[in-house]
N, C-alpha and C positions, 0 to 999 in steps of 0.2 A: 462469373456469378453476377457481376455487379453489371454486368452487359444486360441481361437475361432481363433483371429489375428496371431498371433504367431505358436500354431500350425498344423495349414490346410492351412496356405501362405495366410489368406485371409487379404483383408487391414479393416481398421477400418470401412469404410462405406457400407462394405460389411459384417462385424460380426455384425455393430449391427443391421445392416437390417434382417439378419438371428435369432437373441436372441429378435428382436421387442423393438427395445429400440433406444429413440431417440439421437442422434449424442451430443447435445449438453449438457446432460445428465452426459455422459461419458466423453469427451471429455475436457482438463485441458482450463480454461479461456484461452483467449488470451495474450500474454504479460507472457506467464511463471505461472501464478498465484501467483504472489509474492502476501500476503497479511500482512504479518509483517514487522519487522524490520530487515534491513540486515546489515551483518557484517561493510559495509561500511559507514553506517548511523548512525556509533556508534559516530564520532569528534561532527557530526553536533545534533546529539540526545544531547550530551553532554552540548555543547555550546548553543540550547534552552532552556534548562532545567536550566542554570544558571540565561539565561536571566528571565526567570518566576518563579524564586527563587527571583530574586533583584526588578523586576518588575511586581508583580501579577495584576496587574488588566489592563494590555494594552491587547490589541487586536493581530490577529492573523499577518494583516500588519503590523503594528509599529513592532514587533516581525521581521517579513521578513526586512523590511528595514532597521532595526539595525542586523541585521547581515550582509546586505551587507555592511553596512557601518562599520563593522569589518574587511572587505575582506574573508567573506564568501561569497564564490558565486555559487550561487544552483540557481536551478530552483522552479522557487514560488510554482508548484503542486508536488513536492519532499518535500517541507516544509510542506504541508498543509497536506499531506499524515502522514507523520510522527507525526503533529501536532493532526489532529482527533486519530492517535493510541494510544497518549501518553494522551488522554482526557485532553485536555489542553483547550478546547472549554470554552467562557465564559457565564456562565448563566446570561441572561436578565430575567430579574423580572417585572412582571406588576403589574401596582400600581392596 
C-alpha cells in the first residue's frame, strides 16, 4: 500500500481506491493511535499503583480524587485510560 502512495505520487485515497481497500482499514486511528502507556505516564502509573497497593478495594474515583488531592493533576480520561491498561478495574460479584 505504502508502495502505491509513495511510489507513483499517488495520495493515500487514491492508492487505496486503486488496491480496493477501504480508507479506514489502512489508515492509523485518529489521535496517533496511542494505545499503551507512554513514557510520560510513567510518575503518574507509579503514584496509582502505590495508591492500589495501600488501598485495594476503592474504586476508580476515589483513586482520581486522591491524587488530585496529592497535587496530581491529570485529566480524569488520562487516569482512566491508564487505569483500564493497568486492569486495576474492580470486580462486582452477584450474589
Amino acid at each position: 500500500m505504502a508502495h502505491y502512495a509513495s511510489g507513483r505520487g499517488l495520495s493515500q485515497r487514491q492508492a487505496c481506491a486503486l488496491v480496493g481497500l477501504a480508507r479506514n482499514s489502512y489508515a492509523p486511528p485518529p489521535g496517533g493511535g496511542r494505545g499503551g502507556l507512554q513514557p510520560a505516564d510513567a510518575e503518574l502509573v507509579a503514584r496509582l499503583r502505590a495508591l492500589v497497593q495501600r488501598h485495594g478495594g476503592w474504586g476508580f474515583w476515589k483513586y482520581y480524587y486522591r491524587l488530585r488531592k496529592l497535587r496530581v493533576v491529570v485529566n480524569h480520561k488520562r487516569v482512566w485510560r491508564i487505569y483500564q491498561l493497568l486492569n486495576l478495574q474492580l470486580v462486582v460479584k452477584k450474589h
